[in-house]
N, C-alpha and C positions, 0 to 999 in steps of 0.2 A: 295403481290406485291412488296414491299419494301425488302424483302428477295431477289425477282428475281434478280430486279434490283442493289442491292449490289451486289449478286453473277456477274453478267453479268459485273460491272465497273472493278470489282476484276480480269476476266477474258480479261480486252479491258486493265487494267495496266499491268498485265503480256505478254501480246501479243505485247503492245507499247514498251517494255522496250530491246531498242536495243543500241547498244552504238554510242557513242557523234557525230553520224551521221546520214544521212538523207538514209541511206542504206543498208534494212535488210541485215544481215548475216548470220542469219541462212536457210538452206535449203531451198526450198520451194516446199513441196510434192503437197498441196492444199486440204489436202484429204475430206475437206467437201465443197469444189469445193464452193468457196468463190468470188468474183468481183477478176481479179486482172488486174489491170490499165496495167501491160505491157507486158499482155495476153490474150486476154478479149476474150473467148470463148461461144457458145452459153451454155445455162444452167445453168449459175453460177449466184448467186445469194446474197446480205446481208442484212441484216435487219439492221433498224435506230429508233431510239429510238426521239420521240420529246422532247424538253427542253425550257425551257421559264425562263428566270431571269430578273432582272433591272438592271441598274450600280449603281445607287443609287436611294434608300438605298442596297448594297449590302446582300448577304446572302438569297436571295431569290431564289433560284435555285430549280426548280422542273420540273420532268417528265409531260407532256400533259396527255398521258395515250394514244397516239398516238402511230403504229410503225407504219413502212413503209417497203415496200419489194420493194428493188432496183432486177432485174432481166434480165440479157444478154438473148436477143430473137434476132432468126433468122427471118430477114423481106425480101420482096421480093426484097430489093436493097441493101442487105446488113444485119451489125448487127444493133441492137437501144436497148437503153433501156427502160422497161416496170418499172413505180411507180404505187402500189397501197396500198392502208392501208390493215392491216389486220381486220378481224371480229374480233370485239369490242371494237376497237378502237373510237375514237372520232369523229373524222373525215370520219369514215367507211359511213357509212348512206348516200347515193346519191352520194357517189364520182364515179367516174368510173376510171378504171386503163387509166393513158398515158402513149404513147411511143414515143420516139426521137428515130432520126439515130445518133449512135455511128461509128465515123470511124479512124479505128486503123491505125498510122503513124509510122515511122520511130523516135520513141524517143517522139511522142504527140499525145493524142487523139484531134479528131475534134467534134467538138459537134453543128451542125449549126442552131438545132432547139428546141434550150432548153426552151422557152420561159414558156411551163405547168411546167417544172419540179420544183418541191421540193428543189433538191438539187444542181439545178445548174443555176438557173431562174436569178442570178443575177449578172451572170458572163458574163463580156462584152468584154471580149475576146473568141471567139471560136475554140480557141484552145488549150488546157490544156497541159503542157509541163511535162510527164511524167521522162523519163531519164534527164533531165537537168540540171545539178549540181547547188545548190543555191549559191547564188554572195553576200549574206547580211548574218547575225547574229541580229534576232531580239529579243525582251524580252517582258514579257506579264506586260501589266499595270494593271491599277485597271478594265479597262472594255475594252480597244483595246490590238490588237497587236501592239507593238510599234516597233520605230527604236527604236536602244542607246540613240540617243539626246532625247528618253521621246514623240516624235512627234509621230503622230499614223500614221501605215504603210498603206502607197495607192501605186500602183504605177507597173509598168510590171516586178518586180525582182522576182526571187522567192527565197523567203528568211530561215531562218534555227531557227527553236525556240526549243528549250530544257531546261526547260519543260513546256508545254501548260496546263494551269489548268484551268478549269470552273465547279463550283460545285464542285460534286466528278468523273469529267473527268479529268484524271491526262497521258497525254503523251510524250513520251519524242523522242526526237530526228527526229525532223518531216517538212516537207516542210509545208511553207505557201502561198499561192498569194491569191489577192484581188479584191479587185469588180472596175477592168477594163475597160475602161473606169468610172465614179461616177456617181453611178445609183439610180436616187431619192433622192439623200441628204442622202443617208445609207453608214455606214461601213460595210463589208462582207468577209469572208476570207473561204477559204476551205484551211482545215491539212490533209495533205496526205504523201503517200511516196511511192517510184517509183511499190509499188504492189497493196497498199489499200490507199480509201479514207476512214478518219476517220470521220472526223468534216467538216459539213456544217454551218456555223451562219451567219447571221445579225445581225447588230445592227440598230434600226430607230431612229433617232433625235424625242426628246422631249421638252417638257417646262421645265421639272426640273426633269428627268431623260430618260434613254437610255434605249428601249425596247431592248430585246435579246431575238431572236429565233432562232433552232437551229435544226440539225439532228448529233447524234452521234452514228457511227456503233456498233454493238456489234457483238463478235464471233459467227457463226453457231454454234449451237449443234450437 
């Protein structure tokens, strides 16, 4: 298992590794017909990886042993997306797949009914600004994404981090936004960029430390 998931991080830093912007340049064929945020067709699909670490004590960064399969389906009012674990997963055992309506915009996805999802449950805007050029330069602290000033990023910018590391998730050149309006007393951010989502996390306030949980894509095979 530890082999998969090295080979699979190896394969999410070479796929991240775009230059000192939030906008792939190379081609895009799609040919294992992947999510992509500013094409989103029925049948495309990617798989997410669970991760759970603390802020402190740091260095505790581990896989659940959870995936998850994100899935573009045709519904009868439209597109949505379909989350369900795979078999033998952790979480497999009684869950059932859900689905939200996904609806493709001019430059932003709409997401109005994300409440079951995984990956998007904690985002209180619903609307995800796909094409939107980022307005900030942020840097990763010891447990948030930060501004410059060190202060941890909330707020409706969408900001530009290069490079985002948790564990051995190492990305670079990638949009951030954050949990919109502040939902529960958590910090939240989704890293993406205007084709893929990569990084889904929380973080939830503790006594004397920061849970982290998280979804990180990995490449279709």
């Amino acid at each position: 298992m530890k082999t998969f998931l090295t080979l699979c991080t190896a394969l999410l830093i070479l796929a991240s590794c775009t230059n000192d912007d939030d906008q792939p340049t190379s081609p895009d064929t799609n040919a294992k017909n992947e999510i992509r945020l500013n094409d989103l067709r029925a049948g495309q699909s990617n798989r997410f990886l669970a991760f759970h670490t603390s802020c402190f004590p740091s260095g505790s960064f581990q896989y659940t042993g959870d995936t998850l399969i994100a899935e573009i389906i045709a519904s009868e009012v439209g597109l949505a997306i379909r989350e369900s674990y795979t078999p033998g997963s952790i979480n497999y055992t009684g869950s059932q797949p859900v689905s939200y309506p996904v609806v493709p915009k001019e430059g932003f996805l709409l997401l109005p009914e994300r409440s079951l999802s995984q990956l998007f449950f904690f985002f209180g805007n619903d609307t995800l600004p796909v094409e939107k050029a980022h307005t900030i330069t942020l840097q990763q602290g010891d447990c948030y994404v930060e501004y410059q000033s060190g202060e941890a990023f909330i707020g409706e910018e969408v900001g530009f981090i290069s490079p985002f590391e948790y564990g051995d998730i190492q990305l670079f050149g990638k949009r951030v936004v954050s949990c919109v309006p502040p939902f529960m007393g958590l910090d939240a951010y989704l890293v993406y960029d205007s084709r893929q989502l990569f990084v889904s996390m929380t973080i939830w306030p503790g006594f004397d430390l920061q849970s982290v949980n998280g979804y990180v894509m990995i490449p279709n095979e």
